[in-house]
MIVEXRO-271961 format. One record per residue (C-alpha): residue number from 1; y, z negated, x negated; chain. Coordinates in steps of 0.5 Angstrom, whole numbers, plus 2048, in hexadecimal, padded with zeros to 3 digits. Each point is the difference from the previous one (the first is absolute). Layout:
// MIVEXRO-271961
SITE  resi  v  w  u  chain
SITE  NUM  Y  Z  X  A;
...
//
This chain:
// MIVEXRO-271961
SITE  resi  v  w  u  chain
SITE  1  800  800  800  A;
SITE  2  807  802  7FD  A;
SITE  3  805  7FA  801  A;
SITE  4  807  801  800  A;
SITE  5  805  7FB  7FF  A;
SITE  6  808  800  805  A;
SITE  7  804  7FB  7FD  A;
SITE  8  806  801  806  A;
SITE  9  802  802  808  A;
SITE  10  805  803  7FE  A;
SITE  11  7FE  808  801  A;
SITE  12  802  803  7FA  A;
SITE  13  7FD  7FC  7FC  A;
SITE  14  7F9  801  804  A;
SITE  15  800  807  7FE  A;
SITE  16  802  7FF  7F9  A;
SITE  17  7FB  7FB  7FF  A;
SITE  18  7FB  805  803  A;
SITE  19  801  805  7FC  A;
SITE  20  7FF  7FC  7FA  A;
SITE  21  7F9  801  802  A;
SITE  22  7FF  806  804  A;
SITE  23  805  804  7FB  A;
SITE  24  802  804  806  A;
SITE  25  807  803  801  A;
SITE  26  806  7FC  803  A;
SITE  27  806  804  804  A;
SITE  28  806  7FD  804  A;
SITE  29  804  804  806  A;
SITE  30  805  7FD  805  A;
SITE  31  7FF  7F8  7FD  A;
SITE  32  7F8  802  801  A;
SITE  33  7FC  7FF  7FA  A;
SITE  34  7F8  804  800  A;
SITE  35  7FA  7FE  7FC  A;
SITE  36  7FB  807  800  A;
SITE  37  7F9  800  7FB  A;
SITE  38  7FB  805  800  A;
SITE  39  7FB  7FD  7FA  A;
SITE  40  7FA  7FE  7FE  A;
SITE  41  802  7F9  804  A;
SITE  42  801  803  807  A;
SITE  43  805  803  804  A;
SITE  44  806  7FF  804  A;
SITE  45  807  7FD  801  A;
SITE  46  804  7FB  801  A;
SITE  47  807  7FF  803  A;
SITE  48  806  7FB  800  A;
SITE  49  805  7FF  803  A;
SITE  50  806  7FA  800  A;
SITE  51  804  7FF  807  A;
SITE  52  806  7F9  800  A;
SITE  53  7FE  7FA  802  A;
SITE  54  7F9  800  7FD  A;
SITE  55  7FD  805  802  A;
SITE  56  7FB  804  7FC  A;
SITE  57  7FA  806  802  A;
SITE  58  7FB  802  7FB  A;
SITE  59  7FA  803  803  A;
SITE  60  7FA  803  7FD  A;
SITE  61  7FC  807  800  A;
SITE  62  7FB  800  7FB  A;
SITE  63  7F8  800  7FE  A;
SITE  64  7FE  7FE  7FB  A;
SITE  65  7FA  801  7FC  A;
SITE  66  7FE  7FA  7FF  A;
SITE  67  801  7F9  804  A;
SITE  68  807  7FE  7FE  A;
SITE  69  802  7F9  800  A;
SITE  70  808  800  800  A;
SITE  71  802  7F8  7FE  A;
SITE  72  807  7FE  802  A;
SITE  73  803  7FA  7FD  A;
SITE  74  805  7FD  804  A;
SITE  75  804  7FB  7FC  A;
SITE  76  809  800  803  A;
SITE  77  7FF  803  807  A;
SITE  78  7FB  7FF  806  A;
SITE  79  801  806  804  A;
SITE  80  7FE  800  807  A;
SITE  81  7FB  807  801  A;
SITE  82  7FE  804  805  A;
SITE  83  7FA  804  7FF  A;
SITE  84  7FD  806  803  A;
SITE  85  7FB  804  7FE  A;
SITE  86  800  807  803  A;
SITE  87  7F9  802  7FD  A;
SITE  88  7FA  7FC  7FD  A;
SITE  89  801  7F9  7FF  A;
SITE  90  801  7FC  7FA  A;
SITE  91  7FD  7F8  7FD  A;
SITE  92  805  7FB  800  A;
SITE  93  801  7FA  7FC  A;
SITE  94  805  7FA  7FD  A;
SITE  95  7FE  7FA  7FC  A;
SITE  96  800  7FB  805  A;
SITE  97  7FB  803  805  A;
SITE  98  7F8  7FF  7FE  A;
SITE  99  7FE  807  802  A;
SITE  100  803  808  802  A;
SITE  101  802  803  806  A;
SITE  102  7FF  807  801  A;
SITE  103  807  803  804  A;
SITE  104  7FE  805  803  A;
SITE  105  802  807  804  A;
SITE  106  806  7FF  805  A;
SITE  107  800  7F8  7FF  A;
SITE  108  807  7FD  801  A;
SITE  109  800  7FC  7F9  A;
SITE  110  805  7FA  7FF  A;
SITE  111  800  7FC  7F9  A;
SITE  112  805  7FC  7FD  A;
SITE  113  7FD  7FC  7F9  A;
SITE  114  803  7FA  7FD  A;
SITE  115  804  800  7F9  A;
SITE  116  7FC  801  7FA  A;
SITE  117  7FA  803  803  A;
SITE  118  7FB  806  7FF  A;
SITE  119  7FE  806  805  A;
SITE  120  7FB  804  800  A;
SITE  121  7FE  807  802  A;
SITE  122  7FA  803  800  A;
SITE  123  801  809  800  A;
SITE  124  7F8  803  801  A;
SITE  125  7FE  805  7FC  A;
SITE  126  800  808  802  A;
SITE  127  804  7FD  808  A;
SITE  128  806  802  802  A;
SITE  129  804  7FB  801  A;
SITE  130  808  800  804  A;
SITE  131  803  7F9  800  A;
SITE  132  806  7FF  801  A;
SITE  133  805  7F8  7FE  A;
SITE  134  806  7FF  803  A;
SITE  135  802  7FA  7FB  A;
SITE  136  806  7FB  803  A;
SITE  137  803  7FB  7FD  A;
SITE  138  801  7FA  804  A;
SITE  139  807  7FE  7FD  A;
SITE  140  803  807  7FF  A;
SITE  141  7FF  801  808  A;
SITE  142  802  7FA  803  A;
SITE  143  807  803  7FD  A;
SITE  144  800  805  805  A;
SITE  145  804  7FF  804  A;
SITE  146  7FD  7FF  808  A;
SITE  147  7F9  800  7FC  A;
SITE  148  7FE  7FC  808  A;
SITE  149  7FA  7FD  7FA  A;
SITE  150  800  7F9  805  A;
SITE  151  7FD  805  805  A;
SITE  152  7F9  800  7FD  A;
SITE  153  7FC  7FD  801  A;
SITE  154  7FE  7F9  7FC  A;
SITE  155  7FB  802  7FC  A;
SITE  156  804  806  7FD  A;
SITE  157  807  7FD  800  A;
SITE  158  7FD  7FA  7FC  A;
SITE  159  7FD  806  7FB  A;
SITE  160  808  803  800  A;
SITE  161  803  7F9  7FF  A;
SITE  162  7FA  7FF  7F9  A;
SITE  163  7FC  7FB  803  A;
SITE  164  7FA  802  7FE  A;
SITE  165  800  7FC  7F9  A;
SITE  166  7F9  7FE  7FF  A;
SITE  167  7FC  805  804  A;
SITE  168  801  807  801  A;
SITE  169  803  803  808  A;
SITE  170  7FB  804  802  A;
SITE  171  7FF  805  806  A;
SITE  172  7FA  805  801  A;
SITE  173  801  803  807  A;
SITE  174  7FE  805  805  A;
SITE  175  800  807  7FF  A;
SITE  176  806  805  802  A;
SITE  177  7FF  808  801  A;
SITE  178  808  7FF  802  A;
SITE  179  802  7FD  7F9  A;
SITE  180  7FC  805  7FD  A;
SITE  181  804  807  803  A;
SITE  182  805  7FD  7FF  A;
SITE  183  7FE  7FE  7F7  A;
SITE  184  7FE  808  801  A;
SITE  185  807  802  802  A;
SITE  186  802  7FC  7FA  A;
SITE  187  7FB  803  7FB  A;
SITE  188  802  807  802  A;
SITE  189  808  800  801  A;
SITE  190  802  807  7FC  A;
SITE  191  808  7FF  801  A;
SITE  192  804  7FF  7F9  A;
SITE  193  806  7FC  7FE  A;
SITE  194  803  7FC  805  A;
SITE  195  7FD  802  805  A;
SITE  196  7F9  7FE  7FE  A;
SITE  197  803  7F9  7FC  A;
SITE  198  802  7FF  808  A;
SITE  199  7F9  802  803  A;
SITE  200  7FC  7FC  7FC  A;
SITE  201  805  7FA  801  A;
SITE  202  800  801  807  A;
SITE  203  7F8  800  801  A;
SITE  204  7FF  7FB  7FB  A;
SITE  205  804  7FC  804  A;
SITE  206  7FC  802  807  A;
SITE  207  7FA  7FF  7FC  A;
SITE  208  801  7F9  7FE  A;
SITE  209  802  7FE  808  A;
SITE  210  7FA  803  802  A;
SITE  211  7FC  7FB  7FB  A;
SITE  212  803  7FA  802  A;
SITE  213  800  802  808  A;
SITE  214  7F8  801  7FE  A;
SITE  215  800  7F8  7FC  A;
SITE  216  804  7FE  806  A;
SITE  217  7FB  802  804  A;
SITE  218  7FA  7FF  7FD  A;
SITE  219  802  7F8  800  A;
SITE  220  802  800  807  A;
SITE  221  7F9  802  802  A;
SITE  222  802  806  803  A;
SITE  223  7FE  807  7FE  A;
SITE  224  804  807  800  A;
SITE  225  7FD  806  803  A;
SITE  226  800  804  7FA  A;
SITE  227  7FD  7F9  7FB  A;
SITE  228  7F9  7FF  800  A;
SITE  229  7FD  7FA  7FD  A;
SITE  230  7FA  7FE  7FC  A;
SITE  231  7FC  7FE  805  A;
SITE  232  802  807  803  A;
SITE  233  7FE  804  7FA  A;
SITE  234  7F9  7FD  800  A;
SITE  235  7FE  801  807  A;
SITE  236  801  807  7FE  A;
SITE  237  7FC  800  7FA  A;
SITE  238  7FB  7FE  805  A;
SITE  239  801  805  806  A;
SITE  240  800  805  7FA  A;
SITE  241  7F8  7FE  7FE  A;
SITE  242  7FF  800  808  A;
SITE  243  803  808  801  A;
SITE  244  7FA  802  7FA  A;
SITE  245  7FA  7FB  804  A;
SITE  246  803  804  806  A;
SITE  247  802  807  7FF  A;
SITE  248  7FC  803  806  A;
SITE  249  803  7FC  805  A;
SITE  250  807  802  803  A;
SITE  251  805  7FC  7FC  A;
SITE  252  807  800  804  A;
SITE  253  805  7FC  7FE  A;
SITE  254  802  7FC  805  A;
SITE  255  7F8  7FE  800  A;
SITE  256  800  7FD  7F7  A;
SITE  257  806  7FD  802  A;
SITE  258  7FC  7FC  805  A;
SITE  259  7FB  7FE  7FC  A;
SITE  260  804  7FD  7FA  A;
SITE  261  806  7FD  804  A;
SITE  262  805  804  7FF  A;
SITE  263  805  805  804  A;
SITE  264  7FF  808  7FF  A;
SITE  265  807  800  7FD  A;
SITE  266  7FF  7FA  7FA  A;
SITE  267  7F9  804  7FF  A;
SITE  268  804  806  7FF  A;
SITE  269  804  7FD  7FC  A;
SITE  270  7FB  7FD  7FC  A;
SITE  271  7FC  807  7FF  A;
SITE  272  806  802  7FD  A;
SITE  273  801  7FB  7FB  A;
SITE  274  7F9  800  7FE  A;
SITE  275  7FE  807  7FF  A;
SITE  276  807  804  802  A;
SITE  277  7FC  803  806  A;
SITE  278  802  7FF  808  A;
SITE  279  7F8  7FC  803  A;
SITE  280  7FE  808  803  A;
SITE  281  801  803  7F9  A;
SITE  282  7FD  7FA  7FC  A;
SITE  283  7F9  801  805  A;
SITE  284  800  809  800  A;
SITE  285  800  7FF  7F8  A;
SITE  286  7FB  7FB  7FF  A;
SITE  287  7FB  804  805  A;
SITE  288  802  807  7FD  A;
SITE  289  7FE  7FC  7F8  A;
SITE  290  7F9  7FE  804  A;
SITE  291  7FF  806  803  A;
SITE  292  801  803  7F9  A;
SITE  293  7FA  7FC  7FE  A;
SITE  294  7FC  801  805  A;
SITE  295  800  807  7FE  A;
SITE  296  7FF  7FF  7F8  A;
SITE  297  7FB  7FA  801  A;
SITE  298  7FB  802  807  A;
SITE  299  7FD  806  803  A;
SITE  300  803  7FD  807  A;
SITE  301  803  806  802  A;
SITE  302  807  802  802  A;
SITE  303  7FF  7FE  807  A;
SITE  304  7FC  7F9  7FF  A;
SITE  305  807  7FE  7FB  A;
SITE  306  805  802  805  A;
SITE  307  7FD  7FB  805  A;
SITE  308  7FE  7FB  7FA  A;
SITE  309  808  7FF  7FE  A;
SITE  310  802  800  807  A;
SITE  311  803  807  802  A;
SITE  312  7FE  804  807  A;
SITE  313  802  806  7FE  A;
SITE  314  7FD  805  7F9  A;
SITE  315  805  804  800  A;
SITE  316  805  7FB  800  A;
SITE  317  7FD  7FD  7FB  A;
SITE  318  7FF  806  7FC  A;
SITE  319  808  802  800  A;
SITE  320  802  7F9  7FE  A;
SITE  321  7FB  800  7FA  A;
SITE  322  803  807  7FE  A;
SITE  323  806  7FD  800  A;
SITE  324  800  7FA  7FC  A;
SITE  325  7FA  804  7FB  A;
SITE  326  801  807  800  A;
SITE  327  7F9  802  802  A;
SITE  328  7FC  800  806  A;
SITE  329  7FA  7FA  801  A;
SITE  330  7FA  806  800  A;
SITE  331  805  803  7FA  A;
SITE  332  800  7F9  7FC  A;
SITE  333  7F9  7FF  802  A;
SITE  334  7FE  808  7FE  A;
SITE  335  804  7FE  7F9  A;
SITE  336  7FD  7F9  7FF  A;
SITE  337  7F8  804  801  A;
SITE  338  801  805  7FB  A;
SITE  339  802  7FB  7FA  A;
SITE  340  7FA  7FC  802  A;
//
């Protein structure tokens, strides 16, 4: 595992002190610093960039090819972090808990570390990998004026006022897709010079008020239409076991959200989060990947696996296997016979 050490929050210095090791090219445009390496180590870029009253972004898009564990030592400053991970997930640890947490791919994260204190985290090899750090300092942004701070709630106020001296403030929440549109619009802005300095402020700003409207939330009890929590994830995993034990039977949406206890609007959503297809298009590929192998590995014939994955019509199965693989099922099968 390669180690590299960060010895600062503040953005800049990030980039610098990785391109120690990753030897990349570093540039700077409208006050916005970028960090791009293709090597032997992996590849990807890093950005940054500094607003008033404390704010700073730093997100990454990398691979690496080997796990990479990125250590920060954290000695004047305590920053508040909002984390989001909008593809692959990340090991996570600090030196005053026991064992790691994995952050993983739409999960609302907000962290804040006392003094003097160590970070860790773990980059895996060959995954790609898109974080982004929202970094506040506590003490620059409750200089703002109408920072409204006394309206957050307890545990979070009291991580902006510095109370969190001997153990770490911590907030593992629900999963958000709407968090992520938006960190998507962050990552893909194309505007240049004030225009962009302004939109990325602007988004970064909406982003940060859509994690704290998911913290609130989350402590109040109360889920957002667009938020799934842990216990929700697992429940889909589960149905995800079911809809392969069950790909004969007629599968509707409204009857698997019935079985795991979920409305068919958080079942969509949870498809979406999981695998980036809506429930109907999740089962259509699954039964065309196990019509495929029942055509490469039986002598059923194309009949008998239509039935088997559950479809009434051939000929609508036959059209919707071309499309998603170019070739006709007695084609593929005409194909696979001939190698044998």
């Amino acid at each position: 595992m390669q180690k590299i050490e960060i010895y600062s929050i503040d953005g800049v210095e990030i980039l610098e002190q990785l391109n120690v090791f990753l030897k990349g090219k570093l540039t700077n445009q409208w006050g916005e610093h970028t960090l791009e390496f293709d090597n032997e180590l992996g590849k990807g870029l890093v950005r940054s960039i500094g607003f008033d009253w404390g704010v700073s972004l730093v997100d990454y898009d990398v691979s690496f090819k080997q796990d990479t564990k990125i250590v920060f030592n954290i000695d004047k400053a305590n920053p508040i972090e909002f984390i989001f991970i909008s593809e692959g997930e990340l090991d996570y640890t600090n030196d005053t808990e026991a064992r790691p947490y994995t952050f993983e791919r739409y999960q609302n994260i907000i962290i804040s570390t006392k003094k003097f204190s160590k970070e860790t985290y773990i980059f895996p090899k060959t995954a790609a990998v898109k974080v982004n750090f929202i970094y506040v300092l506590p003490g620059e942004y409750a200089k703002k004026k109408n920072n409204n701070l006394s309206y957050l709630s307890k545990s979070l106020f009291s991580a902006f006022k510095g109370e969190n001296k001997v153990s770490p403030y911590k907030h593992y929440g629900n999963y958000n897709l709407k968090i992520a549109d938006q960190v998507k619009q962050l990552q893909e802005s194309h505007e240049s010079g004030i225009v962009r300095t302004l939109s990325i402020e602007g988004q970064l700003n909406l982003i940060l008020a859509m994690q704290m409207l998911e913290h609130n939330n989350y402590e109040n009890g109360l889920a957002l239409p667009e938020s799934l929590s842990r216990e929700d994830i697992k429940k889909i995993h589960h149905l995800s076991v079911y809809i392969i034990d069950n790909i004969s039977e007629s599968l509707s949406v409204h009857s698997l959200a019935t079985k795991v206890g979920l409305s068919p609007k958080k079942l969509q959503l949870g498809f979406r989060v999981l695998y980036s297809k809506s429930v109907n298009e999740y089962i259509r590929q699954l039964k065309l990947e196990i019509s495929r192998d029942y055509i490469k590995n039986t002598d059923d014939s194309i009949s008998e696996i239509v039935y088997k994955i559950g479809f009434k019509s051939r000929s609508y199965f036959s059209k919707i296997f071309f499309e998603r693989y170019g070739i006709l099922p007695i084609e593929y099968r005409k194909k696979i016979n001939t190698k044998q």
